[in-house]
VOVEXFI-817801 format. One line per field, with one value per residue (C-alpha): residue number from 1; z, y, x. Coordinates in Angstrom, 3 decimals. Example, Ala and Ser with C-alpha at 12.3 -4.5 7.8 and 13.67 -1.06 7.14 Angstrom:
num <- [1|2];
z <- [7.800|7.140];
y <- [-4.500|-1.060];
x <- [12.300|13.670];
END
This chain:
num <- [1|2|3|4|5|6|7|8|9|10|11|12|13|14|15|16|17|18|19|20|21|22|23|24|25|26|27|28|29|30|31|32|33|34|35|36|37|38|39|40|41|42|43|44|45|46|47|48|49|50|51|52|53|54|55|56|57|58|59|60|61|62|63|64|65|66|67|68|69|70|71|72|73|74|75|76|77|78|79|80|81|82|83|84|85|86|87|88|89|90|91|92|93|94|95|96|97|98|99|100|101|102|103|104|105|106|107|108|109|110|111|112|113|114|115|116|117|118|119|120|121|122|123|124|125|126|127|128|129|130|131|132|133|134|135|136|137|138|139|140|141|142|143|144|145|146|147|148|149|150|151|152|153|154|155|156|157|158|159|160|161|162|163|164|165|166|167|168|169|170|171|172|173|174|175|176|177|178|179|180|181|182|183|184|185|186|187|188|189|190|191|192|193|194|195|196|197|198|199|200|201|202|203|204|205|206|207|208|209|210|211|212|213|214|215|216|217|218|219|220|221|222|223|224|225|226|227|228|229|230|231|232|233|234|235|236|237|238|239|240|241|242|243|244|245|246|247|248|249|250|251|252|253|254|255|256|257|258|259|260|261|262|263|264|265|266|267|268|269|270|271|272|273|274|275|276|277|278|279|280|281|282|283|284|285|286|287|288|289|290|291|292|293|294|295|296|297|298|299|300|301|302|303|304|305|306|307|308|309|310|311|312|313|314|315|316|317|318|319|320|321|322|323|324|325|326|327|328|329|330|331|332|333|334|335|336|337|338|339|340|341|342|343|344|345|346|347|348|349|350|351|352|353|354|355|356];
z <- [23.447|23.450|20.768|20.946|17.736|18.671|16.432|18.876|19.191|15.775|14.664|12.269|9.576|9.288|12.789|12.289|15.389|12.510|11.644|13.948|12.358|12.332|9.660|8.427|9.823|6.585|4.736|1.435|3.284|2.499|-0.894|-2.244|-6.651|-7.351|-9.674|-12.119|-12.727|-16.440|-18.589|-19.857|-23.309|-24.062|-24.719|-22.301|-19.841|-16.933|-16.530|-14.537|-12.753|-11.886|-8.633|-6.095|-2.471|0.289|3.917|2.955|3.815|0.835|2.247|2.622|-0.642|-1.929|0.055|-1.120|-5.069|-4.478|-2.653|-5.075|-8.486|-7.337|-8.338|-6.004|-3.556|-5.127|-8.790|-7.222|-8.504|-6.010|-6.277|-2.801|0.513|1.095|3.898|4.673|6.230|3.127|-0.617|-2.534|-6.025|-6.904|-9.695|-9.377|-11.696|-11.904|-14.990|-18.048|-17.810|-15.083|-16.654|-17.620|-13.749|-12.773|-13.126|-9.659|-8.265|-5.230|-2.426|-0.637|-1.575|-4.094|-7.559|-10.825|-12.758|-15.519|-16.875|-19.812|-20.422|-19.699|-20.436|-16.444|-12.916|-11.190|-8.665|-4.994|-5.562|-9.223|-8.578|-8.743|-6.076|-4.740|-5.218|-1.851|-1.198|2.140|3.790|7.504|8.943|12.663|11.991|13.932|10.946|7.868|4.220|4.010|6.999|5.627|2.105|3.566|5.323|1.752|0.038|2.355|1.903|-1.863|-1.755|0.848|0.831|3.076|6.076|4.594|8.235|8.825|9.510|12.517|10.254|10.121|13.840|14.563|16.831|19.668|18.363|19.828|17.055|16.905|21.337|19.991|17.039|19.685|21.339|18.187|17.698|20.942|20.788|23.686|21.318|21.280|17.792|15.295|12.095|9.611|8.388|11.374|12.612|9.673|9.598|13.525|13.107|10.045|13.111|14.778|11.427|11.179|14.380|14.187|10.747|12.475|14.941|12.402|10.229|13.698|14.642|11.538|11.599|14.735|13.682|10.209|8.227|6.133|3.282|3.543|2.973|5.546|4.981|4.551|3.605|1.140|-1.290|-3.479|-7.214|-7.645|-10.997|-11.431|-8.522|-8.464|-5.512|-4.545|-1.288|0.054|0.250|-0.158|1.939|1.260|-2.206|-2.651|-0.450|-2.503|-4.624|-1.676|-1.353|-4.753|-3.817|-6.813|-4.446|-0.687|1.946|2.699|5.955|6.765|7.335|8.980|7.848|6.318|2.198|3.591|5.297|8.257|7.012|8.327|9.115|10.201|8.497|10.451|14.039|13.352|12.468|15.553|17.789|16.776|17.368|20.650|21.778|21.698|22.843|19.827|17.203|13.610|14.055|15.992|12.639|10.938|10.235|7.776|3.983|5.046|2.526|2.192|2.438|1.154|3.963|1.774|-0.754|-2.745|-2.821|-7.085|-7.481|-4.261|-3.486|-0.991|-1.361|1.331|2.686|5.519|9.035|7.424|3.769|1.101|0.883|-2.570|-3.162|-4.814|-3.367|-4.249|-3.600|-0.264|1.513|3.808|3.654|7.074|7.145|4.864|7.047|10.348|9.124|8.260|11.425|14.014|15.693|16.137|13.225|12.761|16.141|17.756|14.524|12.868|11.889|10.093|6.688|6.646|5.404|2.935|1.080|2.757|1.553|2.698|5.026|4.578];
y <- [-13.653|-10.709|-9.833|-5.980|-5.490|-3.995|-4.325|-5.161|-8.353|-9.305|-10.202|-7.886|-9.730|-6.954|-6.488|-2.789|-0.375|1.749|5.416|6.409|9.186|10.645|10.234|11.935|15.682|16.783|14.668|15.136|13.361|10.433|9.300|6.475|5.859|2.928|0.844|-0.588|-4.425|-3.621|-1.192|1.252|-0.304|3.008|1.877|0.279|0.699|2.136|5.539|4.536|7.989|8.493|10.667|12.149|12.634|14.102|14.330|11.898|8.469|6.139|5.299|9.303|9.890|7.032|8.325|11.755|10.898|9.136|11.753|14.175|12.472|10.235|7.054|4.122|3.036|-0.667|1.259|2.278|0.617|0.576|-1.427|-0.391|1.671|4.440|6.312|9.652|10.676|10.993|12.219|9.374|8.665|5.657|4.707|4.385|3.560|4.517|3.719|5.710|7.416|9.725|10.914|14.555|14.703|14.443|18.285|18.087|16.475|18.621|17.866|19.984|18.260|15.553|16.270|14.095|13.727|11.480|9.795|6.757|4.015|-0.069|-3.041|-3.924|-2.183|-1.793|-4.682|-4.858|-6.077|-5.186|-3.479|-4.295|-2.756|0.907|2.469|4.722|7.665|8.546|11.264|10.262|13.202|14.147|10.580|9.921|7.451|9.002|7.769|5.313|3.384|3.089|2.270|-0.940|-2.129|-1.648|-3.939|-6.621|-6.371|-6.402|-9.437|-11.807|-9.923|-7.945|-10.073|-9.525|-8.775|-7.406|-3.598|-1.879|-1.085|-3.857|-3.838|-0.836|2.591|1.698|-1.899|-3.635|-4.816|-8.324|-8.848|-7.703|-9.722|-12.832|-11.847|-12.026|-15.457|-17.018|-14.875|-12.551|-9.167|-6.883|-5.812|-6.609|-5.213|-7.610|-5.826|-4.674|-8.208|-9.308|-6.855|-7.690|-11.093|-10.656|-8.688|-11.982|-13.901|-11.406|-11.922|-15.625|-15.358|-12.373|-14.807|-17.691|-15.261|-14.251|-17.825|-18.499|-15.688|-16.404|-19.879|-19.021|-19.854|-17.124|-17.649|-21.371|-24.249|-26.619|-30.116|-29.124|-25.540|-24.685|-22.527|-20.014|-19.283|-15.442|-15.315|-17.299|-17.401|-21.321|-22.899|-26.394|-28.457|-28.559|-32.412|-32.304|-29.267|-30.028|-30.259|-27.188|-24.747|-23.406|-22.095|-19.793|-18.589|-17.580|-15.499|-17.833|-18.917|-18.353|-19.674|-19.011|-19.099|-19.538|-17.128|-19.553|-20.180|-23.400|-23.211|-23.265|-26.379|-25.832|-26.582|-30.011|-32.124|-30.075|-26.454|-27.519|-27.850|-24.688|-23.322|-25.445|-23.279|-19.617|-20.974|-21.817|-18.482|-17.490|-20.313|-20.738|-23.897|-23.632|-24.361|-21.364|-19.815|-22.017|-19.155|-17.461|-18.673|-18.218|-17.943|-18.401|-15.213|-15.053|-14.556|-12.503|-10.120|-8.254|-4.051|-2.909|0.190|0.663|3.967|6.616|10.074|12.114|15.106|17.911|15.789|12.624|10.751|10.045|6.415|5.033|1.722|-0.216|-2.916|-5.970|-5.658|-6.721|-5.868|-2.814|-0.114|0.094|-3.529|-1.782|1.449|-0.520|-2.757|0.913|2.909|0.328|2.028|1.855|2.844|3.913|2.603|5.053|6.640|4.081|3.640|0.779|2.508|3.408|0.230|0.191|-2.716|-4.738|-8.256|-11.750|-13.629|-12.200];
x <- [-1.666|-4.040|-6.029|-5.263|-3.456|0.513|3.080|5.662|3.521|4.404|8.167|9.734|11.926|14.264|16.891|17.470|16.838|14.466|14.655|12.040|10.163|6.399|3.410|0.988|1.764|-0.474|-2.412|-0.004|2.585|0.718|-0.289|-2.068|-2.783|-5.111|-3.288|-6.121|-6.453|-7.446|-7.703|-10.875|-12.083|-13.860|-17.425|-20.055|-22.775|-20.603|-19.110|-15.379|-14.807|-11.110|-11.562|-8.940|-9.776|-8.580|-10.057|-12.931|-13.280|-14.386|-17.536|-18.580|-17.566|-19.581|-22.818|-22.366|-22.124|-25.280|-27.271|-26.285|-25.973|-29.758|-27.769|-28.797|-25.774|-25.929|-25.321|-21.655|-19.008|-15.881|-12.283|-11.197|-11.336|-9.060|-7.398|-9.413|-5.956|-4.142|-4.371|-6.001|-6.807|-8.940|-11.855|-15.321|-18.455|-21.734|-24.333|-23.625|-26.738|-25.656|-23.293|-24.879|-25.886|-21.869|-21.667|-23.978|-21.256|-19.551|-17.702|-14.571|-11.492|-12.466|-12.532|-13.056|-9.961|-10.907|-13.998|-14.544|-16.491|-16.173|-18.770|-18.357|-19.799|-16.476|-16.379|-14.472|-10.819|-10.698|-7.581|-4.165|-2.647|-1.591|1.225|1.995|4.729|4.900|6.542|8.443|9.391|11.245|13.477|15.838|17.161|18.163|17.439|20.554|18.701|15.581|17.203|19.191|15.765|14.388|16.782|16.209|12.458|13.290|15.310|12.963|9.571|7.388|6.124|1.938|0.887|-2.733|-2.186|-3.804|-6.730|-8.215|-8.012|-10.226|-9.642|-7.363|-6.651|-10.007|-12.196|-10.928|-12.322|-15.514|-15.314|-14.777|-18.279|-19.577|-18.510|-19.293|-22.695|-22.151|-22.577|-25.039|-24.509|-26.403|-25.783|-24.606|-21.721|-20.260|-20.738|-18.651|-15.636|-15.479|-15.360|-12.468|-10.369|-10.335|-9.073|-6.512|-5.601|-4.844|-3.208|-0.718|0.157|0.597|2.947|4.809|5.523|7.479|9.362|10.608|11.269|13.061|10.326|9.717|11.386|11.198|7.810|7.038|5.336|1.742|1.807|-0.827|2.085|1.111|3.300|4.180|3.437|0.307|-1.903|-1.521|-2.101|-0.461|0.327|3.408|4.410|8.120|9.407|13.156|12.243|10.153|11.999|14.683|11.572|10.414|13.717|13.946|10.602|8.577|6.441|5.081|3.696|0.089|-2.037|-5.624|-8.105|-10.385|-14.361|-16.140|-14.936|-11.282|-9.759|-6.704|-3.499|-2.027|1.385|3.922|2.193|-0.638|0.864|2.417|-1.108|-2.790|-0.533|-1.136|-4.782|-4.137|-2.883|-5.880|-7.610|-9.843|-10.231|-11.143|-14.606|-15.701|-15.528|-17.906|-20.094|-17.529|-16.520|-12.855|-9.496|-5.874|-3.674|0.055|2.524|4.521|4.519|6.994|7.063|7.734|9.700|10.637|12.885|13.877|14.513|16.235|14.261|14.775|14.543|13.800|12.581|9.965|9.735|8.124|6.501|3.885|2.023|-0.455|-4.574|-4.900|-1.161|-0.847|1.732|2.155|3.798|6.588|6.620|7.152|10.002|11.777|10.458|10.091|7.533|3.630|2.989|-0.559|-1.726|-3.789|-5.316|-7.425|-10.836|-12.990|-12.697|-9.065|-7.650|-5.035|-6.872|-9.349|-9.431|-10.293|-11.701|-15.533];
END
């Protein structure tokens, strides 16, 4: 199996042809709100600044705040990246005592919306989720499509596939993250290094996810799954699969799969053969990643409020999704096409979690 990310690699769960359709024409046809994991208590040491952006990447924003504001990069408080391609709104902290040098602050196309206070520096992941709307236009599909692919997705889940963002421009990051871990790159900073090497994770848990969808799995446990419960976090093994399935199908709790590294042990019995073969498609064991902390990562998540609205040559799809999940796993199930492919870079991630 090639480590080029495609999505017609990867098994959809729903059978429809898809509505076809194009994204991103302007950059308000796609949205993304930062849902918050907490709410502002109002006094502290950290300014949270609510900010919308729209042509920037994350990480340009970041660097222009602190070139302009003289607050030290490490100071920055960030939850997640967001899409440059899109309108985005998303918090951020910095010490309180910058606060009078915010009116500094100027960049084309972001703005501050809000400000207040919290005891905490904003942290990576303290989000969560995102809430998109997205704008498909030219579909071939209309809205009644793309709603009955919804429902399905409401009532078993959204396969939690790695999006092409993690994968890099053109789909390639994961062959150079393979140099990296048989030490035949050239690279050498650290954190390219690591987001390479994550591409290759990703990789192997796509396949893993794949493989039970084309075996029926997803909405059922297999001997040896490490399950995860919806509403807790919990984290058990699967002993009694019989036993434990009707639970998955009643979407309280998932299968997970391993994003490989030396804090996270490869699943085993019959979870584990499953998880020994999307290795081998790759030709690649579990200790080539020794150099990683590694992680478990639901196969499944579930979109909230999910709608569609019917627009001129196509629809507005609405959804909200967990930290860590990518819209475009939602928008391929209803398009069935590439979507996102050819346009990605290594800060356009919908949420990138895991595996580091």
């Amino acid at each position: 199996m090639s480590l080029v990310f495609e999505w017609a690699a990867l098994r959809a769960l729903t059978e429809s042809v898809g509505t076809g359709g194009t994204l991103r024409q302007e950059a308000q046809d796609f949205r993304v709100d930062e849902v918050g994991a907490y709410p502002l208590s109002g006094e502290g040491d950290h300014l949270y600044l609510h900010v919308e952006k729209t042509g920037h990447t994350t990480a340009h924003v970041l660097r222009e705040l602190s070139a302009q504001v003289g607050v030290r990069d490490r100071d920055i408080g960030v939850a997640g990246l967001k899409d440059r391609h899109a309108v985005t709104t998303q918090w951020l902290s910095v010490p309180a005592k910058y606060e009078r040098r915010l009116g500094e602050f100027s960049l084309d196309g972001v703005r501050i919306l809000d400000t207040g206070r919290h005891g905490n520096k904003l942290g990576m992941g303290h989000l969560r989720g995102n809430r998109f709307v997205v704008r498909v236009r030219d579909a071939a599909g209309g809205a009644a499509e793309a709603e009955g692919v919804l429902s399905t997705l409401s009532a078993h889940g959204v396969p939690n596939y790695f999006g092409p963002q993690r994968f890099g421009l053109g789909g390639l990051n994961a062959e150079e993250g393979l140099r990296v871990l048989r030490g035949e790159s050239r690279l050498r900073d650290p954190r390219v290094r690591r987001f390479l090497v994550s591409s290759v994770q990703s990789a192997v848990f796509n396949a893993f996810l794949s493989l039970r969808l084309e075996r029926g799995l997803f909405t059922s446990l297999l001997s040896g799954d490490m399950a995860k419960k919806h509403d807790t976090g919990g984290v058990f093994l699967v002993e009694d699969a019989a036993a434990e399935s009707p639970r998955a199908g009643r979407g309280e709790v998932s299968a997970t799969g391993t994003l490989f590294g030396k804090k996270t042990r490869p699943l085993t019995l019959d979870a584990g053969a499953l998880e020994a073969e999307a290795l081998a498609l790759f030709d690649l064991t579990p200790t080539v990643f020794a150099s990683r902390r590694g992680d478990r990562r639901l196969t499944r998540v579930f979109a909230e409020g999910a709608s569609v609205a019917p627009q001129e040559g196509g629809y507005t799809l609405a959804f909200t999704l967990p930290k860590g999940s990518f819209a475009t796993s939602v928008l391929r199930e209803v398009m069935k096409t590439e979507v996102d492919r050819s346009d990605t870079d290594a800060d356009s991630a919908d949420e990138m979690g895991g595996g580091e």
